[in-house]
C-alpha positions as CSV (number, residue, x, y, z in Angstrom):
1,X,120.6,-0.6,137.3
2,X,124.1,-0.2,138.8
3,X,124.3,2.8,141.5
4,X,126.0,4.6,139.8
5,X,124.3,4.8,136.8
6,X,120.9,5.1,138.8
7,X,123.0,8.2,140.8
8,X,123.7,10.0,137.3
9,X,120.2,9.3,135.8
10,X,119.1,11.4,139.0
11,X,121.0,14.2,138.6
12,X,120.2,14.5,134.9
13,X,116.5,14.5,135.7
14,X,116.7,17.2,138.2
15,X,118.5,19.0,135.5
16,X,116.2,18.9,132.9
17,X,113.1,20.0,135.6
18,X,112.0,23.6,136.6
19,X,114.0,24.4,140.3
20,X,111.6,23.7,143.2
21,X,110.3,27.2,144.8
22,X,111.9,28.0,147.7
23,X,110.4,27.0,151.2
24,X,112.9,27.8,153.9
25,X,111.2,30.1,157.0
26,X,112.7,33.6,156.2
27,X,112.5,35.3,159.7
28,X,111.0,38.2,160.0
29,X,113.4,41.4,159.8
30,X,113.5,44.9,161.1
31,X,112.9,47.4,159.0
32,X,116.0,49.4,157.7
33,X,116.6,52.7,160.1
34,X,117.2,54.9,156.2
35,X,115.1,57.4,155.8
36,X,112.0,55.3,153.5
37,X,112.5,56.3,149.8
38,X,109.7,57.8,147.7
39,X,107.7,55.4,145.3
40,X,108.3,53.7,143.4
41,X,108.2,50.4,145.3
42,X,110.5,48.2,143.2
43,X,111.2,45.5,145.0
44,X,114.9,45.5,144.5
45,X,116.0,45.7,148.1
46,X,114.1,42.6,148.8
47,X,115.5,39.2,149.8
48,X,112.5,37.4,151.1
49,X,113.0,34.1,149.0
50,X,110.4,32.2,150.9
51,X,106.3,31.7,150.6
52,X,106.1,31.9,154.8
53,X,104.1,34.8,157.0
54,X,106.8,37.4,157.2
55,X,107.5,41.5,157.3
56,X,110.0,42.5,154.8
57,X,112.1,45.8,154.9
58,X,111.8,47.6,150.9
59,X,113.2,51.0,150.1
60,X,109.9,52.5,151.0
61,X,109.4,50.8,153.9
62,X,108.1,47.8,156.0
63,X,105.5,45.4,153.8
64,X,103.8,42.6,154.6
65,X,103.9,39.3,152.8
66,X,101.7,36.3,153.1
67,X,102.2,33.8,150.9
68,X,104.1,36.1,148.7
69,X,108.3,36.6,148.0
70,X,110.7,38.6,146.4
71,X,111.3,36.4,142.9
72,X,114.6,37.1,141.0
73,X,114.2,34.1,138.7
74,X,114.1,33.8,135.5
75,X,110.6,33.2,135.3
76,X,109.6,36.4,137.2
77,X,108.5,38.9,135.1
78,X,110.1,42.2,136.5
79,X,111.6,45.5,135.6
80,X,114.9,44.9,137.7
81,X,116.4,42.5,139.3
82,X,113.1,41.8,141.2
83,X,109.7,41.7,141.7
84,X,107.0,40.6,144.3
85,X,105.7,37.4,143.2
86,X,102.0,36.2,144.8
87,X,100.7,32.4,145.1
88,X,97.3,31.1,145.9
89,X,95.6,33.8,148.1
90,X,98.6,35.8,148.4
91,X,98.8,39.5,149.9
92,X,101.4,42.2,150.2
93,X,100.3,45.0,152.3
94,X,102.5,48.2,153.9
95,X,103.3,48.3,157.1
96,X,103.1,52.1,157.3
97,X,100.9,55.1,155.8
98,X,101.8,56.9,152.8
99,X,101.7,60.9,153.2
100,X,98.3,62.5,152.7
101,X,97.5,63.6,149.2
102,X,97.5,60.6,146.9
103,X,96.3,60.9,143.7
104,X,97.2,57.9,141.6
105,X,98.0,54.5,141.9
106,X,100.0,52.7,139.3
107,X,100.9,48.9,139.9
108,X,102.7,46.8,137.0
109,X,101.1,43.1,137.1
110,X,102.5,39.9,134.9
111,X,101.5,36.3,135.1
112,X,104.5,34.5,136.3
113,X,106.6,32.4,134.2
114,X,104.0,30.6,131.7
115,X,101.1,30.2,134.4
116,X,97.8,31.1,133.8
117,X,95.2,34.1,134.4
118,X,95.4,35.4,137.9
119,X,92.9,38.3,139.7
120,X,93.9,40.8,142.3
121,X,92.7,43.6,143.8
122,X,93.6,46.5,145.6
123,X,92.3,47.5,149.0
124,X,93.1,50.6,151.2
125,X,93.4,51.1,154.9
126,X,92.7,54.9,156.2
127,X,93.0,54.2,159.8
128,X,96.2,52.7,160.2
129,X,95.4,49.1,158.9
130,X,92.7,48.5,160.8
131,X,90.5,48.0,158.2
132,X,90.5,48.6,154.1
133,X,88.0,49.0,151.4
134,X,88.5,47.5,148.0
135,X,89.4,50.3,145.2
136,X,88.4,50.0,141.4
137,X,87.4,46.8,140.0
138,X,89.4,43.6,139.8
139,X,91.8,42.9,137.4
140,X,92.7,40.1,135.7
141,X,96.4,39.6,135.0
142,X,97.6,37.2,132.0
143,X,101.0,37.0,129.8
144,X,104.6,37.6,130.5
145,X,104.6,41.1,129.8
146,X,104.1,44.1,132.6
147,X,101.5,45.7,132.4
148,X,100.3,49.4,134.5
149,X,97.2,49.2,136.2
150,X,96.2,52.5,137.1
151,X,93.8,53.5,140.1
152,X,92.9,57.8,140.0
153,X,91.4,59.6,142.8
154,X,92.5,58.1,145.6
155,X,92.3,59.8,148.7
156,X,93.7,63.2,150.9
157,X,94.2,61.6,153.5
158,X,97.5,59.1,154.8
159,X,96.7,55.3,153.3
160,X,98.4,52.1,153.5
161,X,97.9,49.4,150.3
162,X,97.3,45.4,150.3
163,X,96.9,44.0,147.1
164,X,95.4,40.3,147.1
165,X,95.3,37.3,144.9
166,X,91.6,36.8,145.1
167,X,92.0,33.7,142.3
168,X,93.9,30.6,144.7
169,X,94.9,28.1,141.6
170,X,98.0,27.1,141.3
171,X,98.7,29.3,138.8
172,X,101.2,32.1,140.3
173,X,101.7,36.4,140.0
174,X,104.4,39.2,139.4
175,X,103.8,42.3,140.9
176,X,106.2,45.4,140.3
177,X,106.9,49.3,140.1
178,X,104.2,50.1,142.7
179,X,103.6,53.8,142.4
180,X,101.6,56.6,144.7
181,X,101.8,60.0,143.2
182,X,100.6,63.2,144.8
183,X,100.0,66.9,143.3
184,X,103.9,67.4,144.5
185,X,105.1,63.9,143.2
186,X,106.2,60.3,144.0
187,X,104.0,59.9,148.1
188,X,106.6,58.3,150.8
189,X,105.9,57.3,154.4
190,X,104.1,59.5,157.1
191,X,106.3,61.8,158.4
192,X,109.3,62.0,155.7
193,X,108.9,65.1,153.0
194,X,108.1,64.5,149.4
195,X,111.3,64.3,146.8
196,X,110.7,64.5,143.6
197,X,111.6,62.2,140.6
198,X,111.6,58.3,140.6
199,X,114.5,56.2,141.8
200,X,117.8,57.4,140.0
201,X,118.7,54.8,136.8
202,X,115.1,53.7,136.7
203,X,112.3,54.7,134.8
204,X,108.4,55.6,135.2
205,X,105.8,53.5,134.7
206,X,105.2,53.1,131.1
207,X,102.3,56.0,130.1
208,X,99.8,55.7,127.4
209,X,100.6,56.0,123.9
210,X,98.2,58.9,124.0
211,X,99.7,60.8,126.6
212,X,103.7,60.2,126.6
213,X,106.0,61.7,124.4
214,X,107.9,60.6,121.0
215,X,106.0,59.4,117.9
216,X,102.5,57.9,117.2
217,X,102.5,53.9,116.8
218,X,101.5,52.4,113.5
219,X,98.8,50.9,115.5
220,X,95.8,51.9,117.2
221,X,95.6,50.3,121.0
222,X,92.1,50.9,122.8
223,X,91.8,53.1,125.3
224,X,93.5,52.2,128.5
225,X,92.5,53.2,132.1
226,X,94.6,56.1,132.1
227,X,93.2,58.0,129.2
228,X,89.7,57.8,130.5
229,X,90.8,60.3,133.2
230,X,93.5,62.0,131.7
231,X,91.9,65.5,131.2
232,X,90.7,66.2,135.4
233,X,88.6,64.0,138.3
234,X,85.6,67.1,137.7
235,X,84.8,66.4,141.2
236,X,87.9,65.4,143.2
237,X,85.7,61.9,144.1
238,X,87.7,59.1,145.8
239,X,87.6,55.7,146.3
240,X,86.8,56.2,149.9
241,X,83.4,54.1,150.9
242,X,82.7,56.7,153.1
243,X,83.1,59.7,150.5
244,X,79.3,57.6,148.9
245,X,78.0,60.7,147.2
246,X,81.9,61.7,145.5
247,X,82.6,58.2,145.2
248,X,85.4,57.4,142.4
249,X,85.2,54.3,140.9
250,X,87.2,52.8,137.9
251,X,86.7,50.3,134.9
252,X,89.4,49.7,132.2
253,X,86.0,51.1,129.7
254,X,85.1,54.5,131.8
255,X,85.8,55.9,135.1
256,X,82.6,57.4,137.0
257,X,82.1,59.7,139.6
258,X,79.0,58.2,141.2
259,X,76.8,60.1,143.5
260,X,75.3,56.9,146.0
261,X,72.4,58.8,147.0
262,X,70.7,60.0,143.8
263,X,71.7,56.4,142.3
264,X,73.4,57.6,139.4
265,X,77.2,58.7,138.2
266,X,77.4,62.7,138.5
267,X,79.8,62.5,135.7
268,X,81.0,59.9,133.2
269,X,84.9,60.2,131.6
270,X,86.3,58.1,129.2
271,X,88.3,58.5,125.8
272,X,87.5,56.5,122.4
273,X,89.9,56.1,119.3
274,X,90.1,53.7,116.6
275,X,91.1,51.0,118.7
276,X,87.7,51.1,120.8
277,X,85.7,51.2,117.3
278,X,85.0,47.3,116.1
279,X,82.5,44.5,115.0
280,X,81.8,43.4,119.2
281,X,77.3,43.3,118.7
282,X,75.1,45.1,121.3
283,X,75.2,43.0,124.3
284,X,71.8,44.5,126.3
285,X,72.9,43.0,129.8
286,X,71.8,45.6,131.7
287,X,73.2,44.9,135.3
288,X,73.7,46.0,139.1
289,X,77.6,46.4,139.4
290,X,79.5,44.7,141.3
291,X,82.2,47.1,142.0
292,X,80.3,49.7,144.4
293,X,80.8,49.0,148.3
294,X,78.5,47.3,150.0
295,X,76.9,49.7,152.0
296,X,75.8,51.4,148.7
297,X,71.9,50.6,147.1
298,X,72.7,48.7,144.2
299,X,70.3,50.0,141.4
300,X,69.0,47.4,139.4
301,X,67.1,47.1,135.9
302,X,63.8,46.3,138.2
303,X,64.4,50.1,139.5
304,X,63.9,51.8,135.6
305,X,60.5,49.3,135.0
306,X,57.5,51.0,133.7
307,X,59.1,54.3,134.8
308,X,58.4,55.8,131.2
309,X,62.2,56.9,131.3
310,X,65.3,54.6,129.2
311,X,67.9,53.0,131.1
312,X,70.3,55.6,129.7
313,X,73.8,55.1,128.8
314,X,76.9,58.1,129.6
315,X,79.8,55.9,127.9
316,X,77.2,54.6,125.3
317,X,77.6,50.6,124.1
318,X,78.7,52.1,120.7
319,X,81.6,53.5,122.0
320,X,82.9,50.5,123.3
321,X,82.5,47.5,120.5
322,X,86.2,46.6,119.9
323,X,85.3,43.1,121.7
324,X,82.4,41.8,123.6
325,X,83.9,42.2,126.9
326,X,84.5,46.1,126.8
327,X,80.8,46.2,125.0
328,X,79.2,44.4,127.9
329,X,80.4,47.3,131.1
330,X,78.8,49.8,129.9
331,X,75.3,48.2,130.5
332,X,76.4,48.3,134.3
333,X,74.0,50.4,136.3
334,X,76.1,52.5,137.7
335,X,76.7,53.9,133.8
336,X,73.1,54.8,133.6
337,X,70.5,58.0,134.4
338,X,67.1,57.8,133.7
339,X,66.7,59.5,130.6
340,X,63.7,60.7,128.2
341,X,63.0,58.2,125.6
342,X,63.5,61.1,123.0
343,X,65.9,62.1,124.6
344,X,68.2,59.1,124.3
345,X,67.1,57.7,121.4
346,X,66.9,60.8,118.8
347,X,69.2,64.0,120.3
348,X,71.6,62.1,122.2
349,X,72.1,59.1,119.6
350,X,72.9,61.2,116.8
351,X,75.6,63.2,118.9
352,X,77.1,59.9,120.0
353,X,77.3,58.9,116.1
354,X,78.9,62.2,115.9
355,X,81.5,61.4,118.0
356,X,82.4,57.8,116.6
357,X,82.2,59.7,113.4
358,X,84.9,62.0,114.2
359,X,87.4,59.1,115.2
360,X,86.9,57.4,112.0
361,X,87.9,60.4,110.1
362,X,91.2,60.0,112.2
363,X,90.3,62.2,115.2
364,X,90.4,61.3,118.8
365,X,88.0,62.2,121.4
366,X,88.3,62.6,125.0
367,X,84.7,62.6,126.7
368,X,83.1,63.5,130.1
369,X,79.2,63.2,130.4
370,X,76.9,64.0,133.5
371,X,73.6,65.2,134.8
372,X,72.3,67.5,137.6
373,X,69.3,69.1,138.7
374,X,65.9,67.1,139.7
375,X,62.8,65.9,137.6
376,X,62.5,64.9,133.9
377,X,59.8,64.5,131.7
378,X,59.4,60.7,129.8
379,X,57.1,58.6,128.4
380,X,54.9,58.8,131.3
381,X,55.2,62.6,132.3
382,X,57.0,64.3,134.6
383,X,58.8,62.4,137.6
384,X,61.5,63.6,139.9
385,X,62.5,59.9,141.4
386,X,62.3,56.5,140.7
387,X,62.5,53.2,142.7
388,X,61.0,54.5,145.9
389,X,63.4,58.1,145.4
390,X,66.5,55.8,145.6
391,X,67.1,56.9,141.9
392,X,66.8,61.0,140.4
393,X,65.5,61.5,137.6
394,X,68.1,64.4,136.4
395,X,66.5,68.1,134.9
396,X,69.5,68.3,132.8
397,X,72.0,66.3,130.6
398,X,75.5,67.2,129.4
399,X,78.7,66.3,127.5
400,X,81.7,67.9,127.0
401,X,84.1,66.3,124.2
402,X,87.8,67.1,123.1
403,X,88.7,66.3,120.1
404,X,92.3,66.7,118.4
405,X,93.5,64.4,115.4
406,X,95.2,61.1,116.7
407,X,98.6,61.5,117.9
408,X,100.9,61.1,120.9
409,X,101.5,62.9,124.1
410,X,97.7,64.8,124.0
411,X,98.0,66.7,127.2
412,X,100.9,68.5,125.6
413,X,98.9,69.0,122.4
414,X,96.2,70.1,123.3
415,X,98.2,73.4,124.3
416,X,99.5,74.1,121.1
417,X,97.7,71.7,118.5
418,X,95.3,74.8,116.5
419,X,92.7,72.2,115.2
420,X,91.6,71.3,118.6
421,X,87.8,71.7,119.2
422,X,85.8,71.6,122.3
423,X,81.9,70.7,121.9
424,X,79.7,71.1,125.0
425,X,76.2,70.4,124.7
426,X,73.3,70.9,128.0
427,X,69.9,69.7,127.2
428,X,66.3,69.1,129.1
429,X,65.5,65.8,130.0
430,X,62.5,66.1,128.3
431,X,60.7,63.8,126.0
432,X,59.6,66.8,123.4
433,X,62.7,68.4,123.1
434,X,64.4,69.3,119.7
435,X,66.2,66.1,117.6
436,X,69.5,68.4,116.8
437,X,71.6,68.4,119.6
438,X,73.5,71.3,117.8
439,X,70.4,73.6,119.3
440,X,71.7,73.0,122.9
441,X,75.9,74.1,122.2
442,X,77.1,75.7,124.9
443,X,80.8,76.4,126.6
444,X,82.7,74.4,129.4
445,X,82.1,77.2,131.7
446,X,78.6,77.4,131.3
447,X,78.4,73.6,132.2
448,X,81.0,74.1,134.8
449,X,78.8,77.1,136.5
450,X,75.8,74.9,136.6
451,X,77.5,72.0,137.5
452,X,79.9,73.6,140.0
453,X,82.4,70.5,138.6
454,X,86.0,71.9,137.7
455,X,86.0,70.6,134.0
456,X,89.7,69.9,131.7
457,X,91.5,70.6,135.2
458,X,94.2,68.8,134.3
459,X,95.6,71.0,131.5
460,X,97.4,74.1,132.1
461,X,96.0,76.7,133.2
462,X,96.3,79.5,130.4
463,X,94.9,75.9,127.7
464,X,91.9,75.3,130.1
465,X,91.2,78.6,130.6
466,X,91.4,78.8,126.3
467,X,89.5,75.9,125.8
468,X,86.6,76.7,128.4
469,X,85.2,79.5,126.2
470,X,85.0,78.1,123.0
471,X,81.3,77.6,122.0
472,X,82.0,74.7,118.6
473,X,79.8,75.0,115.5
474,X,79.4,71.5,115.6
475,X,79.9,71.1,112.1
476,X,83.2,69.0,111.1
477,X,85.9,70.7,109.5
């Protein structure tokens, strides 16, 4: 071939090929002496264009990347102009503390370009970086399209965030619209006041159909993380390792607050509507759960044997059958409290049915389940403990459930929306107690005075305060 015919067959190849990443050394940068913005972190003052070790200076202050850049290609999937974009073990981490306070945490995650399925996770520091906990389970991130991932309950006191690639294949991650929100709004760095509002000519992270405002899709989505604790955290738990008997801890299915030294969740919250309702069978694999620190006893099918008491469900399998996957977490331990045999299988089976029953009429229902007290009575007689007293057997077993016809921007509705009910139920855990749950109707606030939990907190005062009272018939409308 002639040279330059072998020079133009060159060029055309590198043409028709995907642009190497870049791999220059970016050196490491001050920060910008600004006063940090409030969350959002968007990425969009970024210029990091290289994979190497380096701090970066964003709008909200000094982060970390390792393995990690700013992308602004075409194949980074982003809000803006740019987002974070993770390789093999990849981390970005702050280099400073957000303000006490933190309540939520949203981050927006997207496969890049057409790669595969990548996990992350996010871990928190409380000392300044010197160490960090994992929060919330994994999550697996697949498709072009952004999607919120959102972590409740955080902490009240100052944090700082790493999120890591935890899956090394080759197969690369987006990461954008990182958000901390506190009771007063968006969290910034130690030391600088709150502001309100996001960044000016950007949005917020997209909500739930179920809780933002405009009109009802023609389709019905499954529940998402958000709408399991969209009406109140009962107990104010966090994700704090060292908070083990208030101990928050999220799945996309439910979100618990588990109490590590009776080995079981003091409440249960999740939401169901069509979209959680299919043909997904029983899947019966009852299992420790992975997500709970270390530190924690990890109750185990072995610690229920020949106790006389089921391995009872809060968000029951029934709830959850849209696909096999969302079926199979709620036979994680940390979903279950030893419950009468009678109990679970008669009284609190036919209210669950009652429930699903409800959203196939074209309601929705917003759910929180718990226990307290010591000693039940099952199969075997009574029994305050099991597994050597590393698991209570609870005296007493409630739900509370909201339910409102399906429709958008709930929170709001369920304010001025008249067909709203509120059915709270308290029963023995004991095996002779009555079949129809309707015997054991009671009010929020007489759960809520038992309990000492703080129930629908996340509704106006003047609704919650409405709501609280109402003892339902529980008879449908």
């Amino acid at each position: 071939m002639r040279p330059a015919l072998f020079l133009a067959a060159l060029v055309l190849l590198a043409c028709s090929q995907q642009p190497a990443e870049t791999a220059t050394t970016t050196v490491a940068r001050p920060a910008a002496r600004q006063a940090p913005a409030p969350f959002p972190e968007t990425f969009e003052a970024g210029t990091k264009g290289a994979y190497e070790e380096a701090d970066e200076p964003l709008a909200t202050g000094a982060w970390h990347f390792r393995d990690a850049l700013i992308g602004s290609g075409p194949q980074d999937h982003k809000t803006g102009e740019h987002a974070a974009r993770l390789r093999k073990l990849g981390r970005i981490s702050m280099r400073f503390d957000a303000a006490a306070g933190v309540r939520q945490i949203r981050i927006s995650s997207a496969a890049y370009g057409t790669d595969g399925p990548s996990t992350w996770e996010l871990w928190l520091s409380r000392d300044g970086g010197r160490t960090y906990a994992r929060t919330g389970a994994p999550v697996v991130t697949s498709g072009p399209a952004l999607v919120p991932h959102v972590f409740a309950g955080v902490a009240s006191q100052p944090i700082r965030l790493e999120i890591r690639k935890t899956s090394g294949s080759n197969n690369r991650l987006n990461i954008d619209d990182i958000a901390l929100e506190t009771a007063g709004g968006p969290a910034v760095a130690t030391g600088s006041s709150v502001t309100g509002g996001y960044f000016e000519n950007r949005t917020a992270p997209p909500a739930s159909p179920r809780t933002q405002p405009g009109g009802a899709s023609g389709t019905a989505p499954a529940s998402v993380p958000g709408d399991n604790l969209a009406l109140g955290n009962p107990s104010g738990a966090t994700s704090d390792p060292a908070n083990a008997n208030n101990y928050l801890l999220t799945h996309p299915e439910f979100t618990i607050g588990y109490h590590a030294a009776r080995g079981i969740p003091t409440w249960v919250s999740w939401h169901i509507g069509r979209g959680d309702l299919g043909q997904a069978p029983r899947q019966d694999n009852f299992r420790p759960d992975p997500a709970l620190p270390r530190p924690f006893y990890s109750v185990a099918p072995a610690s229920y044997a020949r106790s006389g008491f089921d391995k009872g469900h809060n968000c029951p399998s029934g709830d959850r059958t849209a696909d096999l996957d969302a079926n199979s977490a709620t036979f994680l331990m940390t979903n279950m409290v030893p419950q009468a045999p009678q109990n679970n299988q008669q009284t609190w089976a036919h209210l669950e049915e009652y429930a699903r029953s409800q959203v196939r009429r074209g309601q929705e229902v917003y759910v929180v389940m718990g226990s307290y007290g010591r000693g039940g009575t099952g199969a075997n007689g009574f029994a305050q403990t099991l597994d050597q007293g590393r698991v209570t057997v609870p005296a007493r077993i409630w739900k509370v459930m909201v339910i409102l016809p399906e429709g958008p921007n709930d929170l709001q509705r369920l304010a001025t929306e008249p067909a709203v009910r509120v059915l709270a139920v308290d029963t023995p855990n004991d095996n002779a107690l009555d079949h129809d749950w309707r015997r054991y109707l009671t009010s929020v606030d007489k759960i809520e005075e038992a309990t000492g939990l703080d129930l629908l907190s996340a509704l106006p005062q003047a609704t919650q305060a409405r709501l609280q009272q109402l003892v339902d018939s529980g008879e449908a409308p």
